[in-house]
C-alpha positions in Angstrom: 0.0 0.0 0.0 2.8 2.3 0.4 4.1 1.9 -3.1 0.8 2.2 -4.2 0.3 6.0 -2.3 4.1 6.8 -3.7 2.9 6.4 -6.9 -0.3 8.5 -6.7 1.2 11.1 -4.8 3.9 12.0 -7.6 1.1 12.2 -10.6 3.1 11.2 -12.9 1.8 12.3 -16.4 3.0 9.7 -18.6 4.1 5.5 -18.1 5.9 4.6 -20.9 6.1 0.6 -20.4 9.3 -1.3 -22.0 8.5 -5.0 -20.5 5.9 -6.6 -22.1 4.7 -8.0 -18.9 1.4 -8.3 -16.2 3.4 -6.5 -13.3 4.5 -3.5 -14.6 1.3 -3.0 -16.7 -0.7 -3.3 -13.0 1.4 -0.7 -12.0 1.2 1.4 -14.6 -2.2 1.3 -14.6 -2.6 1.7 -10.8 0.1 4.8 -11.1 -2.9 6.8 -12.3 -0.7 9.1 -15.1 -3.3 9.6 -18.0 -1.4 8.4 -20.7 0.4 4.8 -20.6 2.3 3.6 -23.0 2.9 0.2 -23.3 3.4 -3.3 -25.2 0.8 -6.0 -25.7 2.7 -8.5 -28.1 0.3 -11.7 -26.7 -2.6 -9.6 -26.8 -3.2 -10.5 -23.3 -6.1 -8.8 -20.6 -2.9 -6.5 -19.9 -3.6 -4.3 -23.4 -6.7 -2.6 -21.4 -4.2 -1.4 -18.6 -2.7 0.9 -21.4 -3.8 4.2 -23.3 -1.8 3.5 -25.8 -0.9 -0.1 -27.6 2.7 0.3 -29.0 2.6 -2.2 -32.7 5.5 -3.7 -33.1 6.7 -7.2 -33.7 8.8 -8.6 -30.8 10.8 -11.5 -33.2 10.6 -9.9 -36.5 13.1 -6.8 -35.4 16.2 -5.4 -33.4 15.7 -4.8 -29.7 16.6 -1.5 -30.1 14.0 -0.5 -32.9 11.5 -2.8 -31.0 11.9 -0.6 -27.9 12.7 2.4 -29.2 8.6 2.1 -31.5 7.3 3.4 -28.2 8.8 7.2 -29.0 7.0 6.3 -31.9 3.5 6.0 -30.0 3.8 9.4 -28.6 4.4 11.1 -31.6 8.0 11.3 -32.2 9.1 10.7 -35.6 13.0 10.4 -37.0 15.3 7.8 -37.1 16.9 7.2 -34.1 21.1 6.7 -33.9 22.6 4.1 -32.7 23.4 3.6 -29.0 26.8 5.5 -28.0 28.3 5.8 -24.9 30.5 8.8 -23.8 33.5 7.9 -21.3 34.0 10.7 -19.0 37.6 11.8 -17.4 37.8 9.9 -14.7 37.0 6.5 -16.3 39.8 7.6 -18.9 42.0 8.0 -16.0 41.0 4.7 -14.6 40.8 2.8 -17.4 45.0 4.0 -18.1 46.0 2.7 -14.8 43.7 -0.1 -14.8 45.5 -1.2 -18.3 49.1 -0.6 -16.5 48.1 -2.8 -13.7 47.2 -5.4 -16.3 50.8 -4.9 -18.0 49.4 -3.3 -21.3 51.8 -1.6 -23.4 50.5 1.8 -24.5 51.8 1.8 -27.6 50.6 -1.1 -28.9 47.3 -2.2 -29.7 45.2 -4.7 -28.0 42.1 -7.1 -28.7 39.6 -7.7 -25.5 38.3 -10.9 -24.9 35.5 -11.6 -23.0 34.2 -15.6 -22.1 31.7 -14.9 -19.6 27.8 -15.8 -20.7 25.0 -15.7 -18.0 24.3 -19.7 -19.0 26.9 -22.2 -19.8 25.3 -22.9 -23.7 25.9 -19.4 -24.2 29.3 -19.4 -23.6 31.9 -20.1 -26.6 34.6 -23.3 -25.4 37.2 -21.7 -23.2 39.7 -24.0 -24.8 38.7 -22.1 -27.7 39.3 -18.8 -26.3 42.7 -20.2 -24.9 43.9 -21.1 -28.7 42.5 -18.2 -29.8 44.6 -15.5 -27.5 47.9 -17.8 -28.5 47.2 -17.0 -32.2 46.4 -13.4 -32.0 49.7 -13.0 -29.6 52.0 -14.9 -31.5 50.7 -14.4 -35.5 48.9 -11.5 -35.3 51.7 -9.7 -32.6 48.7 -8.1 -30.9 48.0 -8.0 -26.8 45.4 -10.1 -25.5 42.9 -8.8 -22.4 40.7 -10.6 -20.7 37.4 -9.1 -19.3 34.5 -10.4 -17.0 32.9 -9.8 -13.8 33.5 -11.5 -10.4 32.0 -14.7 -11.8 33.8 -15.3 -14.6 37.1 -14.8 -12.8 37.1 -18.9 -12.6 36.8 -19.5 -16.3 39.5 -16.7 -17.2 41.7 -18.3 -14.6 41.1 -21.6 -16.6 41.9 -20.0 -19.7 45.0 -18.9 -18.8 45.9 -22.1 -17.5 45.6 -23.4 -21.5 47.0 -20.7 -22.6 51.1 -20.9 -24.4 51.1 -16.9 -24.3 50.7 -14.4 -21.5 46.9 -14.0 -19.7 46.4 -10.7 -18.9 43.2 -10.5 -17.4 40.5 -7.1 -15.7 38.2 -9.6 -14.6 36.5 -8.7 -11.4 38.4 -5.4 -11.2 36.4 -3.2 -13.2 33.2 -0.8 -12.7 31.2 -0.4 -15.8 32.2 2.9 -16.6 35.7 2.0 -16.5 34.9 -1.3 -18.9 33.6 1.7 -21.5 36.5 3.1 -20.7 38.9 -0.6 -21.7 36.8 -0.8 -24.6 37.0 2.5 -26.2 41.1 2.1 -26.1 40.8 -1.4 -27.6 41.5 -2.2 -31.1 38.7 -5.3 -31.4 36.5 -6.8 -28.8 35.6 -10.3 -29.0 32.5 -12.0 -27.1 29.8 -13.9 -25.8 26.2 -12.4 -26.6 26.7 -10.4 -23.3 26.3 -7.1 -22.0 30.1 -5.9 -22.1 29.5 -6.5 -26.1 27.3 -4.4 -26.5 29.2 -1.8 -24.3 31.7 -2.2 -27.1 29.7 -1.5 -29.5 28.2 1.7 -28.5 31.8 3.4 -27.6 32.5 2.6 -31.2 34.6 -0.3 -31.5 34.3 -3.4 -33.6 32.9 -6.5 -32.5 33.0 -10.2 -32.8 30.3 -11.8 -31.6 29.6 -15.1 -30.7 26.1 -16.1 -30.5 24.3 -19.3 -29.4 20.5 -20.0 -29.1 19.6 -15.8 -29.7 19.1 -14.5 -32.8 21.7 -12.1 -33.9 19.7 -9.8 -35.7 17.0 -9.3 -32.8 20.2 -9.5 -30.0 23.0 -8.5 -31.9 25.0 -5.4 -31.6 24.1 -2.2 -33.3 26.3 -0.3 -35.7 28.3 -1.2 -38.4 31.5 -3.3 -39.0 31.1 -6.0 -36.5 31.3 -9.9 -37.6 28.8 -11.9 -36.0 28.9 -15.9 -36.1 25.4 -17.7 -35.6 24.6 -20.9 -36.8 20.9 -21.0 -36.5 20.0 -24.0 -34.7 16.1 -24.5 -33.5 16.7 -24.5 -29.6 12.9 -24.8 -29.1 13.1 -28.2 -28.0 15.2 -27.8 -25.4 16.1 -24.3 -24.5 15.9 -23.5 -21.7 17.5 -24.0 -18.9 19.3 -26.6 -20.3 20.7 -27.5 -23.5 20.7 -31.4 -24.6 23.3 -31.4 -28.2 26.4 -31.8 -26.3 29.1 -31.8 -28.0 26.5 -30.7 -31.2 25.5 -27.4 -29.2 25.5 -24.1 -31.3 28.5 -22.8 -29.3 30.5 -25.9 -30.2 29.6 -25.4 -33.6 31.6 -22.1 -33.7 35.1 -23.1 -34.9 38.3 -21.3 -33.7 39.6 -21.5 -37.6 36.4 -19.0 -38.7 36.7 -16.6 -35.3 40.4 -16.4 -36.2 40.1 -15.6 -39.7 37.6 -12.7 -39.2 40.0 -11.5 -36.4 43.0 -11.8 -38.4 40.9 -10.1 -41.2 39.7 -7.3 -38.7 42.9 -6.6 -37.4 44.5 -6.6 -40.5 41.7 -4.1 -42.0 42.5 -1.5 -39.0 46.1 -1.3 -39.3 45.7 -0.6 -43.7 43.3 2.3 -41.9 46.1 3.4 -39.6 48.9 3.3 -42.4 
């Protein structure tokens, strides 16, 4: 009840509703704002909570466009740009010594990595990664960084176990901010359908994405220039929380010869651009 008087007592004017779901269409209905903006992709009882009905197809287009049709419902016409992030002074600063810490050489350029997924059929081999980091050290002469959050300080660890080259690893030691901040100074990120790759995207560098049971082209990052590896597999049957193709699982279908050749090809693309 005292949410419920919290939200009445600010009279809000306008609820414009991203999530497609029964909670937060209750509340924006019991909010009491006049106009409510919202998504009814099942057609559910839920529509009649909302003033407004934003059309627009859930699997047949980007996140971003799918989202961003709301502006649309209120009147706002245009083409919207593409997500971009700005990294401010301080995460500059941070992101400098951060890279120091890490034993980064300034001036030379280096590729992030980043094997963390939030479920284990998302997440590319880490042997893979391993093989991969040796061939862009050795053959492509370019530093290797490893990324993640506390939880995937495990798998990077592992990683580097397997690894013939150096494993220079952030993971766990960064604020978000300062992982804008990493990214903006890299050369190439490549990833896991995950958060940080998106991050990458949006501070304008390219991206290699590795993607498992999510569709690229509803999930995938925005902008141009990225290479993005999918291999279409109808996870219906079991996904998820669990994925029963073994050794046949999308991610395992990925080989390190393709990710290598479209880094190779990437890196070898940026340097003609710096020469």
């Amino acid at each position: 009840w005292r949410m419920l008087a919290e939200l009445r007592r600010r009279r809000f004017d306008l609820v414009v509703d991203l999530t497609d779901a029964d909670r937060s269409a209750i509340l924006s209905w019991l909010s009491g704002a006049p106009t409510r903006v919202g998504y009814n992709s099942e057609n559910r009882w839920r529509g009649r909570l909302y003033t407004d009905i934003v059309q627009a197809d859930r699997f047949g287009m980007h996140t971003a466009q799918y989202h961003l049709a709301a502006v649309k419902a209120l009147g706002l016409a245009g083409r919207a740009p593409d997500p971009d992030i700005t990294v401010g002074r301080d995460a500059r600063l941070a992101a400098k010594r951060l890279l120091q810490e890490a034993q980064i050489e300034g001036d030379r350029p280096f590729v992030c990595l980043h094997p963390g997924a939030r479920w284990w059929f998302k997440a590319w081999p880490g042997e893979r990664f391993a093989a991969l980091a040796d061939r862009i050290q050795t053959m492509a002469q370019t530093q290797v960084l490893f990324l993640g959050g506390d939880q995937d300080r495990q798998v990077v660890r592992e990683i580097g176990t397997a690894m013939m080259t150096p494993c220079r690893s952030l993971a766990g030691s960064t604020r978000l901010q300062e992982v804008a901040a990493v990214l903006k100074r890299s050369t190439l990120m490549i990833s896991n359908d995950n958060g940080p790759m998106h991050i990458a995207a949006a501070v304008g560098t390219r991206v290699v994405g590795l993607f498992g049971p999510s569709d690229p082209a509803i999930w995938g990052p925005c902008g141009v220039g990225h290479r993005i590896f999918y291999k279409q597999l109808d996870c219906r049957s079991c996904f998820h929380p669990d994925c029963f193709r073994g050794d046949e699982n999308c991610m395992r279908l990925i080989s390190l010869d393709e990710v290598w050749h479209a880094v190779r090809t990437l890196l070898q693309e940026k340097s003609c651009r710096k020469n």
